[in-house]
N, C-alpha and C positions, 0 to 999 in steps of 0.2 A: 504493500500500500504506500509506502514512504516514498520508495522508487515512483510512483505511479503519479504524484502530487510534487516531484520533483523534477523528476530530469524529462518528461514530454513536456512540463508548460515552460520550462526554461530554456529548451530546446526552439521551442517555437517562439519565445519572447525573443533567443535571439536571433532567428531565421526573420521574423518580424525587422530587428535593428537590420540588419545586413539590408534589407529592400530597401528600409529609409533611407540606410547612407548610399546605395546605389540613386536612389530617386533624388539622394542632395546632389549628388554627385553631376547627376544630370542637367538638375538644374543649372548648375555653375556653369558646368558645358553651353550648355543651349542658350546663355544670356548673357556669354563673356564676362561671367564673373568671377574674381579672382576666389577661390577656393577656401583660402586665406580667412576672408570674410565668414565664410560660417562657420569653419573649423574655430574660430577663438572667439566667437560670438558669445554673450550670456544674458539671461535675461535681466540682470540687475546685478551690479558691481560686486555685490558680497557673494555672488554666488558663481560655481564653476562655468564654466565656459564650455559649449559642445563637445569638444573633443574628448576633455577629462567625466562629463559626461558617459560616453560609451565607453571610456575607459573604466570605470566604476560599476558600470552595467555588469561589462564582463566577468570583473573583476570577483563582484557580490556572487555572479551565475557560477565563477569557475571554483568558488573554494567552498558552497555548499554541500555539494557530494563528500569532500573528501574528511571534511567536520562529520559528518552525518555519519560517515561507514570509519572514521579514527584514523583516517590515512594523512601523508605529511597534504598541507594544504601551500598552494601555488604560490606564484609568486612573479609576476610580468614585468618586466621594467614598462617604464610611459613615456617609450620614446616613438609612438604614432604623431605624425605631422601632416598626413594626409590620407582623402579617404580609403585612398587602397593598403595603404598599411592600417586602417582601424577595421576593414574587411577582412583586412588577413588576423587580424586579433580577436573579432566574432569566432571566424572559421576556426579558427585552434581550438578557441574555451569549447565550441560545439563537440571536435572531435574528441576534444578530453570529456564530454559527458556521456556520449559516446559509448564508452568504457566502463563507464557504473552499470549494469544489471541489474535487475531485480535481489538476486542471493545479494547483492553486495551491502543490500541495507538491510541487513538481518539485526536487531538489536537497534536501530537507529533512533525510533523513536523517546525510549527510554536513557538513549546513550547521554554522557552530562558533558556539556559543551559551557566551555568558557570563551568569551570575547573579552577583548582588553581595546576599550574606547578611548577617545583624548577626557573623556567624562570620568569614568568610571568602567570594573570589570564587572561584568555581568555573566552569571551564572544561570543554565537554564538546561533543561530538559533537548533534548533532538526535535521534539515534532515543535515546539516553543521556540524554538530557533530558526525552523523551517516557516513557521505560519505568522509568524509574529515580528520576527526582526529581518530576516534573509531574503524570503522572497519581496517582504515591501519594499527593499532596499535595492534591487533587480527594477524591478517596476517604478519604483521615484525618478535612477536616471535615466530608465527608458522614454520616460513619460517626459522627463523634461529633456531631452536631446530632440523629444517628435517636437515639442511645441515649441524648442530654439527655433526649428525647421520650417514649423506653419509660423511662427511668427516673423520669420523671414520670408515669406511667398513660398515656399516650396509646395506645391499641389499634392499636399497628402490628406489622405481623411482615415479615418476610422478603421477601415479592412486595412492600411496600411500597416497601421499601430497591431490588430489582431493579430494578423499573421496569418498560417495557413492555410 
């Protein structure tokens, strides 16, 4: 069940990012815009900027498996500068989920997972980790790298953000 509420919607949240940055991508194309411009875009100064954006995306999607099943958890450097390198960093985290199965989260929801925040450390259960802090954290920079996008003209709606 862990597996099932893990690695397909994450999988598809980030086949979802991949189309977006493909469709930014285009857009830049199609309107002679320097690229530049939305990769370091942000909706408001205190907050990250596109790029770091999907880089957080991934980031949250790629270390949840390995929390979950006790395995060493990843570690990317954030040297994407353009959209084919933040497509080539979807593609990895995808093929590393890839690799979790079903058997692999035997124990997972029970398992005791610690996080170490700039706040505080936080202890919690596997499926409390999974529902409550890890996947909304997948879905926050998801949600804000689509609306850096629509709030720059990039023609996306809805089934873009779904996926699928």
């Amino acid at each position: 069940m862990i597996h099932d509420i893990t690695i397909p919607p994450l999988d598809r949240t980030l086949g979802a990012l991949g189309g977006i940055l493909g469709k930014a991508e285009a857009h830049c194309r199609d309107r002679g815009i320097d690229p530049e411009a939305l990769l370091t875009f942000r909706l408001y100064p205190d907050m990250f900027p596109f790029t770091r954006q999907v880089q957080l995306a991934c980031d949250f999607a790629a270390r949840i498996p390995p929390r979950l099943c006790g395995d060493e958890v990843p570690s990317y450097p954030d040297t994407e500068t353009s959209f084919a390198e933040l497509q080539a960093r979807v593609a990895k985290v995808r093929a590393a989920l890839a690799d979790y199965g079903p058997g692999r989260f035997a124990g997972a929801a029970e398992r005791a997972i610690t996080i170490k925040t700039r706040m505080a450390e936080l202890h919690m259960t596997g499926l409390v980790f999974l529902t409550q802090y890890a996947l909304p954290q997948v879905y926050f920079h998801t949600t804000t790298a689509y609306n850096i996008l629509r709030h720059n003209g990039v023609d996306l709606g809805k089934r873009d953000y779904m996926g699928g």
